[in-house]
N, C-alpha and C positions, 0 to 999 in steps of 0.2 A: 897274363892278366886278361887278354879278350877270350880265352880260351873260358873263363870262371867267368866272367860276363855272361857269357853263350850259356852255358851251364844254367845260370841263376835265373837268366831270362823263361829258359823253358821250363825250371821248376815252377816259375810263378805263373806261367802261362797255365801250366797244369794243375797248379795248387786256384788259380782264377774258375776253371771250368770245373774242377769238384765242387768249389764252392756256390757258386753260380747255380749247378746243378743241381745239389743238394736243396738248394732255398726254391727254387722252383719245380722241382719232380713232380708236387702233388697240383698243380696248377696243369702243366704238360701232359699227367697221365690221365687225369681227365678228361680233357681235348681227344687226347689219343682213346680212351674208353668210348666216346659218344659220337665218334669219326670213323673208326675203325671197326670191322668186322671183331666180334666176340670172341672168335678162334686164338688169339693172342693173348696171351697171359702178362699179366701187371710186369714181371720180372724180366719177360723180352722185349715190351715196350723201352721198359729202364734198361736195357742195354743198348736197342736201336737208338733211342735219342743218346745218351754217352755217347754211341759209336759215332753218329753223326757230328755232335757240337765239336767230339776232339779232334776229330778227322778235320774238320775245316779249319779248327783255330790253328789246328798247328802247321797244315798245308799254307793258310795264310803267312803265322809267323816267317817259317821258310824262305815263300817264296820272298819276302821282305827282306828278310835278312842276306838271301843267294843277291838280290837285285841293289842292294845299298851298294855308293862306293865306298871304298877301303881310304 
């Protein structure tokens, strides 16, 4: 049973940050277009921000979950 816990947790964690992402990309790439040098293209901005948001939430989840007691 904690094993499908862990499991369900990190779909929704993941299934949170598409979502989340998806409702903000155009708000973000903005920001990023009128911040950022020109050189970068729309589609590696939208990967950098992905790489970044999922990187953290899930290094958070982690370490939440490594550090609870049992």
């Amino acid at each position: 049973m904690q094993r499908k816990l862990a499991i369900f947790i990190f779909w929704f964690v993941g299934f949170g940050i598409g979502f989340g992402g998806y409702l903000m990309f155009p708000n973000i790439t903005n920001w990023f277009h009128t911040n950022m040098p020109q050189f970068l293209d729309t589609s590696i901005i939208g990967a950098l921000i992905a790489g970044i948001i999922g990187s953290v939430l899930s290094t958070i989840t982690i370490i939440s979950w490594a550090n609870r007691t049992s």
